[in-house]
N, C-alpha and C positions, 0 to 999 in steps of 0.2 A: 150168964149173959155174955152175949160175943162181944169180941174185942171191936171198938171206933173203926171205922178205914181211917178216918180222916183224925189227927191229932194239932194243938196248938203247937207251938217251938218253944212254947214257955213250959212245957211238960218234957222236953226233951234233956237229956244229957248235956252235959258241956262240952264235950268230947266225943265225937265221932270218929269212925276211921276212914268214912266217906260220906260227903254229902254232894248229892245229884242238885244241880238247879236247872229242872225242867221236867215236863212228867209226860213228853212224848215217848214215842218208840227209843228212842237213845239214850235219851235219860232212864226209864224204866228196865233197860237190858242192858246199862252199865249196871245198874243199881242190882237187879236180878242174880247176875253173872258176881259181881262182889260178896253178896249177902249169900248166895252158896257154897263161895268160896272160907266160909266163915268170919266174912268181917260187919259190923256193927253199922247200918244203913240209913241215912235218912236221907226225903225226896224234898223240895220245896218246888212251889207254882204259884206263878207270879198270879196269874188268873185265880178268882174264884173256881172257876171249873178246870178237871183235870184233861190229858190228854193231847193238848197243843193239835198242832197242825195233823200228827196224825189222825186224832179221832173226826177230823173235821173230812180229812180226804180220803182215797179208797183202798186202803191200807194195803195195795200189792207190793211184795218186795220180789225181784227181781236177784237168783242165785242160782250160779249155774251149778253143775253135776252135785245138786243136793238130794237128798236119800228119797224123799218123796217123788220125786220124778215118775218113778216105776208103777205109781197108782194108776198112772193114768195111759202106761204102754210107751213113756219117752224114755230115752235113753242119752247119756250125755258122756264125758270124760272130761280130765281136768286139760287133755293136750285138746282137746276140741276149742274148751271155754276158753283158754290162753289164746287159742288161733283170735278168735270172733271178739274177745277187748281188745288183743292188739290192733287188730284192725279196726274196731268203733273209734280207739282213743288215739291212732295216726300216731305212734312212737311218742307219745308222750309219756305213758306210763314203762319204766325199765318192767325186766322180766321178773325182777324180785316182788316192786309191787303188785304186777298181777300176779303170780302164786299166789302172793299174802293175802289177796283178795276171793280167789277160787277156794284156797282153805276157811279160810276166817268165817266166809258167805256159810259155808258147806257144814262146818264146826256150828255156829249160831242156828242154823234151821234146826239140828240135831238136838242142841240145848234146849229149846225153845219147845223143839216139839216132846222130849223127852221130861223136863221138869217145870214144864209151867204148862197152865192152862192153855196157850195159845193153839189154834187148829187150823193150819194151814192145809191148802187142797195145791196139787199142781194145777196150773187153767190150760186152756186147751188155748194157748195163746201163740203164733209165733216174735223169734225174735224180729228186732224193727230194718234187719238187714237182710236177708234172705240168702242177697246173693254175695253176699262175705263168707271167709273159708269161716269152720267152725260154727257158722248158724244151727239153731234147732228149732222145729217147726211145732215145740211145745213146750213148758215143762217147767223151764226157768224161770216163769212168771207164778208167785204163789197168792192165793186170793186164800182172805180169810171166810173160813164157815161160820153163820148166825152164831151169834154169841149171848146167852140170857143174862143180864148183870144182874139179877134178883139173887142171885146164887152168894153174891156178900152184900149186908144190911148198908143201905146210903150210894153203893156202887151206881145205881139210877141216876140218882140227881146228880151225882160228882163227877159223871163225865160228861164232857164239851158233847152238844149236839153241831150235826153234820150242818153245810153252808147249805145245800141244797140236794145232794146225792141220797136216792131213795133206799126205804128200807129193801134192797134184792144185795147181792151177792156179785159181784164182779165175773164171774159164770153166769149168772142168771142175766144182767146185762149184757154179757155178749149176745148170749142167744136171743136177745129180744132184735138183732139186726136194724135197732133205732125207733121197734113201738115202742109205744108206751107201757109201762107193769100193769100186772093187773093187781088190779086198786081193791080187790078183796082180799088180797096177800098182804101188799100193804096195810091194810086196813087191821088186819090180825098181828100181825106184828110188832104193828102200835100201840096196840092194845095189850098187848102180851112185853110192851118193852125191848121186844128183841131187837139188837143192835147187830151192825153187818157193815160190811169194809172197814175202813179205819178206825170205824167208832167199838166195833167187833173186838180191831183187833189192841185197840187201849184199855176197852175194859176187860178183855182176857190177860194181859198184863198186868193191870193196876190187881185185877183179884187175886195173880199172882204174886205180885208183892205184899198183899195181904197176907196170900200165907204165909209168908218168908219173913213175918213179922217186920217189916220194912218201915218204917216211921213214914207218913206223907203228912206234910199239910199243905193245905191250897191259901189261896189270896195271898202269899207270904214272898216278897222281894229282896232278892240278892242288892242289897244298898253299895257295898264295899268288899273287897279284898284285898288280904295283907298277909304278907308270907313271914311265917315266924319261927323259931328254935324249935318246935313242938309241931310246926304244921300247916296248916293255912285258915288265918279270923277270917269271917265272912261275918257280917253286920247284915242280921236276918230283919226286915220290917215286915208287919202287919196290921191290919186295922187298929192294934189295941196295945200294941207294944213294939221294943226294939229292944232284939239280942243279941248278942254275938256268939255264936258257936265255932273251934275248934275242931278241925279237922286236916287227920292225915293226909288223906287224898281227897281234893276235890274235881267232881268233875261237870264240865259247861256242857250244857244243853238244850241252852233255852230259845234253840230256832235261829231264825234268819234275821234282815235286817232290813225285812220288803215294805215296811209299814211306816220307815221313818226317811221322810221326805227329806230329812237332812240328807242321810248317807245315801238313799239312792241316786238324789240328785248329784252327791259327787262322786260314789262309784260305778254307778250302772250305765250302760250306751244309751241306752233309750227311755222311754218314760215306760212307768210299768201298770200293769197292777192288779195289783196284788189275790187272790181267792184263799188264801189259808188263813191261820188263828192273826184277828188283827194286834193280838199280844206280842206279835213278833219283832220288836223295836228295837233289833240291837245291843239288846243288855247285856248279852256275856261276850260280844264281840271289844264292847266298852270295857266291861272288868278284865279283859284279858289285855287290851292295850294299855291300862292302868299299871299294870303290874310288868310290862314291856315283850311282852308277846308280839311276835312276829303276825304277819295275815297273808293270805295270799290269795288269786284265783278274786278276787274279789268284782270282777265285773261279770263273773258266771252267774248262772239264773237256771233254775231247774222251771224252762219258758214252758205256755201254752198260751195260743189264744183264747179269748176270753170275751164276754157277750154281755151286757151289764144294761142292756135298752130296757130290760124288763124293772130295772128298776130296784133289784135287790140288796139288804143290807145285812149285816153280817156283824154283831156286838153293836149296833150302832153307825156301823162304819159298812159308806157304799162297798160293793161287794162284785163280783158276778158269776160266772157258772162256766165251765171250757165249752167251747164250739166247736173243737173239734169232729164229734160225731154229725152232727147238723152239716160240714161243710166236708163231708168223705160221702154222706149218703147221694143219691144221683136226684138229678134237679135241682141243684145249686152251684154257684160257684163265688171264689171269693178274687173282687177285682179292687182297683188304688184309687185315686182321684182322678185317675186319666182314662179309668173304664176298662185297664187292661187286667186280666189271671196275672200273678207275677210268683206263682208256685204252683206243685202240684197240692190240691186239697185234703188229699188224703195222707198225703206225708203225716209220718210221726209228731203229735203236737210240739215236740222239743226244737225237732230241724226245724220245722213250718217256724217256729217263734223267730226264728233267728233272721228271715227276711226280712222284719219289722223294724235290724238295723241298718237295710238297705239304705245308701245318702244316693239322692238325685245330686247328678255332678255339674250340672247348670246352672240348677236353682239353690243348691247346697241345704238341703232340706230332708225327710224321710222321704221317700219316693215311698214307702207303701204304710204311713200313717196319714191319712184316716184311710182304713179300707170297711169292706161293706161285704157282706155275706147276703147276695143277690138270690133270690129262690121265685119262682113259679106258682099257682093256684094247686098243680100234681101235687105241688112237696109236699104244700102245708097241709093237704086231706090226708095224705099218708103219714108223715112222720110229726111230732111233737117238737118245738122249737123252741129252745129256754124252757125246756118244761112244761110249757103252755100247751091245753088239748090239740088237735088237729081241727080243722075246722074247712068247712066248702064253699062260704063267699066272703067278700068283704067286707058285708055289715057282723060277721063275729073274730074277725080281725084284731090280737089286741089294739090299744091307741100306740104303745109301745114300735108298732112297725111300722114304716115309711111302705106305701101301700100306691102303685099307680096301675091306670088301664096299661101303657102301653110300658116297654124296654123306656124310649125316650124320654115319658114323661118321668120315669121313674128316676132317671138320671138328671132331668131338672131340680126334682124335688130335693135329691144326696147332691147336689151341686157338683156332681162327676160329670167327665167329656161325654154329651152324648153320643157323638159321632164314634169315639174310641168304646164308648158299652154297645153300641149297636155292632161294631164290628167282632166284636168281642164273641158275643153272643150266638152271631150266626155263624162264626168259625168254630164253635163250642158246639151249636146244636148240629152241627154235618159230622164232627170227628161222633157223638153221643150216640147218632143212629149207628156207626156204622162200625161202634165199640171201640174205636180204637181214638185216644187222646193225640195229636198229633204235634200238640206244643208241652204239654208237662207229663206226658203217660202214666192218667193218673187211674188206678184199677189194672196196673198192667205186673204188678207184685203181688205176691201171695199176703203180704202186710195191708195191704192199701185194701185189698180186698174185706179181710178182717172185719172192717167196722161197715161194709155196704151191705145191699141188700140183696140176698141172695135170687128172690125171685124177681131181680130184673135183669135180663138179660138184652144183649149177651155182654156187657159191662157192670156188674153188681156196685160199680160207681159214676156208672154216665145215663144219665139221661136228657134228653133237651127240653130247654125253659122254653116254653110257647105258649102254656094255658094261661091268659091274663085271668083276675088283676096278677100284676108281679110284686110281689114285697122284697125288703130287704133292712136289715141291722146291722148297725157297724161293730166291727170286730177289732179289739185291741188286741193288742200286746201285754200279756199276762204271764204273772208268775203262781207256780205252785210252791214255791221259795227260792231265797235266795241260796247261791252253792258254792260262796266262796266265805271267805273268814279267818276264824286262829288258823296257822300253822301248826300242823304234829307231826311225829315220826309214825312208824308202822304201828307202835304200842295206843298209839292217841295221846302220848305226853304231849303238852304244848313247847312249841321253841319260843327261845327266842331269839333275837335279831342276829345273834353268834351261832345260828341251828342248833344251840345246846339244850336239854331239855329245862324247864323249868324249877323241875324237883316237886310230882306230887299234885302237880295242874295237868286237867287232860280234858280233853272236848271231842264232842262229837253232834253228827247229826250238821242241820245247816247251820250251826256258827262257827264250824269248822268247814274248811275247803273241803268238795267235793272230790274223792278219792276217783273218780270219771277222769277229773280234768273238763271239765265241758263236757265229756263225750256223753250218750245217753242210749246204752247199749240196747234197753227194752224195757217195756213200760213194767215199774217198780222199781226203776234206777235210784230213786230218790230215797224210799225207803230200805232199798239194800242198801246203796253210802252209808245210809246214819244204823242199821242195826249192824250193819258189819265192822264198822269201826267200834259202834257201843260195844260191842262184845270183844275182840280185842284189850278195850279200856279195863273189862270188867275182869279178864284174865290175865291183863296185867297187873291189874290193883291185888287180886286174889293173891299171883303169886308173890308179890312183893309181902301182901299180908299174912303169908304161910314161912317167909323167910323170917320177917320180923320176930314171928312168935316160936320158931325152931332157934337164933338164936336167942331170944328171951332165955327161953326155957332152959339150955345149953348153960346160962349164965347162973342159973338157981343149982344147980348142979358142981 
């Protein structure tokens, strides 16, 4: 009979040499990286379901001159990738930290693809600068290949399903240029269980910590932390008990801190919200300030906008889906309550987020909260919107869209300046014919290009709004998480408020600051941060735990 994946903590040891609280990407590649290293591993997850935020989102990690590159004819160096973060992160990051990050990225892809299940493809993706030195125009974005979780007993039901992201591949989405999948792919996939993006790439994980003989168990909360002569008590709760286990290193993992209106509302610039695991409440940012752990970075937000008219919910909890693609493809645009564009649409959904903390210096207000993603009767037959079919008149409309004959009425009904969306509009549809944006040049980068569509020329992201009825949904300000938190050094120890390390505390992933700084070199940023650092943590823990037991050993002698 095969071994549980899943185990209680009342069957576990009293003593560990590490236990992970969190069972996304950084938790599970601390834990990986340790438990190879030969030291004795358990995972805990607050949620009954495994996974967190990554299994929910599209698991690309974002690494430059890493070895797979070459599958797909790109080529990189480490003096390249050094040029193009220095220039994303504007002198924030010293020169030591980015090496530490070129290596570390470069190290992990290698681990990863070498001793664990996980199956990374390069995407035929450019970075989100182009015209920065050291750009590459593929390679550094890694999308995971379908993944079967049938392959270990329970692996199905134990991990977290996706918010709204289809069963295709982050390849296979690019090239659909904003149709919809076809729905017999999906349909077999579903049936077959096959998991893909983040969900892919958690359960190519989780089975790898299966083999690694890893202890996990789910629904099981991090209550307390307390640092002792031996190590660090954690006070493990779960539905049916409460235990404390012992452990030499522990390390945080358990997400961001986008789901608890307390802390957003006193560290974040603007209102947010949130599309990742709604488990993400803060709790190892809590046990880490318990214990007097430094934070930093803590108004960063790894942003997208975000589209929520449809109506979606996610554990319970309202939710919504990135608009990003919707408001890059041509026949749209995204204007403020005065009717004006106040970016370009197809920018990067990171930078695009960051308008959302524009203040009107008049009215001392957001100047671009509440904005609206305006579209045409073209769009909506051609492209899918929230996920919603395409459709040719008003009466299959969902009730979901704000839906008028003309520009004006349309701007009555969104209580926007009509006179400023009228103007708006006809200065939109003259630059659209004539391909060229002449206020946000938007389609005028090989990025922006990216997610339009190719056979519309000669702008693969402009076309003019003029086939009534015109619909339109408002667009927040959204996070994929939050990207600020504990303080660490380059190993992922935590500090504290003296910058000295803790002794044995280490984090990663979003409860720890984002190793960007803000910056958001190319999409996968988010999950390179948290596996670049996880692995790091896991070779720091390794080596510590190869020291421990060479002098152990030294002393029996």
């Amino acid at each position: 009979m095969s071994k549980p994946l899943l185990c209680s903590v009342a069957d576990w040891p009293e003593e560990l040499d590490v236990l992970v609280l969190g069972s996304g990407c950084a938790g599970m590649t601390a834990a990986l990286v340790a438990a190879d290293g030969g030291a004795l591993v358990g995972v805990v997850e607050k949620h009954d379901k495994l996974g967190g935020t990554t299994a929910a989102g599209g698991g690309v990690m974002w690494a430059p001159n890493n070895h797979l590159m070459g599958q797909r004819g790109f080529t990189d160096s480490e003096e390249a990738a050094a040029e193009y973060i220095r220039a994303a992160t504007k002198g924030k990051l010293s020169d030591e930290e980015i090496a530490w990050y070129i290596k570390n990225a470069a190290e992990a892809v290698l681990f990863l693809d070498e001793k664990t299940r996980v199956d990374y493809a390069p995407l035929n993706r450019p970075d989100y600068h182009r015209e920065w030195p050291g750009s590459t125009e593929g390679g550094r974005g890694l999308d995971h290949k379908p993944f079967d979780p049938s392959v270990v007993p329970g692996l199905v039901e134990a991990v977290r399903q996706p918010t709204y992201l289809p069963l295709i591949t982050m390849d296979e989405r690019d090239h659909l240029h904003g149709a919809a999948p076809d729905p017999q792919l999906l349909k077999d996939r579903a049936n077959q269980g096959v998991r893909t993006m983040g969900g892919a790439l958690s359960s190519a994980m989780i089975a790898s910590a299966w083999d690694a003989g890893i202890r996990i168990a789910a629904g099981t909360a991090a209550s307390s932390l307390q640092r002792t002569e031996s190590g660090w008590e954690v006070l493990l709760i779960d539905a049916s008990l409460q235990r404390t286990i012992t452990a030499k290193h522990v390390v945080i993992a358990s997400g961001g801190f986008e789901w608890s209106k307390e802390l957003t509302s006193t560290l974040l610039k603007f209102p947010i919200t949130p599309i990742s695991a709604p488990s993400n409440t803060g709790d190892g940012l809590k046990l880490g300030i318990g214990v007097g752990a430094a934070f930093t970075e803590t108004t960063d937000i790894w942003g997208v906008p975000v589209i929520t008219a449809h109506g979606a919910e996610y554990d319970g909890q309202q939710s919504g889906r990135m608009g990003n693609v919707e408001a890059t493809l041509p026949g749209s645009i995204v204007v403020n309550k005065l009717g004006k564009r106040f970016v370009n649409e197809a920018l990067n959904y990171h930078d695009f987020s960051r308008v959302f903390a524009n203040i009107d210096p008049e009215e001392s207000v957001f100047a671009n909260i509440p904005a609206y993603l305006v579209m045409d009767s073209s769009f909506t037959s051609k492209y899918p919107v929230a996920g919603n079919p395409t459709f040719t008149s008003g009466a299959e409309a969902p009730a979901w869209m704000v839906q008028a004959d003309t520009v004006e009425e349309l701007a009555g009904k969104l209580g926007v300046d009509a006179a400023g969306l009228l103007r708006t509009v006809s200065r939109f549809n003259d630059d659209a014919r004539t391909g060229v944006d002449s206020e946000f040049s938007r389609g005028a980068t090989e990025q922006d290009r990216h997610l339009g569509d190719p056979a519309n020329t000669p702008n693969p992201c402009l076309a003019p709004l003029e086939s009534g009825p015109f619909y339109a949904i408002e667009l927040h300000p959204g996070v994929l998480g939050t990207a600020g938190g504990l303080q660490t050094d380059l190993d992922g120890e935590v500090l504290g408020w003296d910058g000295l390390p803790l002794g044995g505390l280490y984090a990663a992933g979003n409860c720890s600051a984002t190793v960007f700084k803000d910056a958001y070199p190319g999409g996968g940023a988010t999950i390179g941060s948290a596996i670049t650092r996880a692995y790091a943590v896991g070779k720091h823990i390794s080596q510590s735990f190869q020291m421990e037991t060479t002098e152990a050993l030294s002393l029996t002698h």
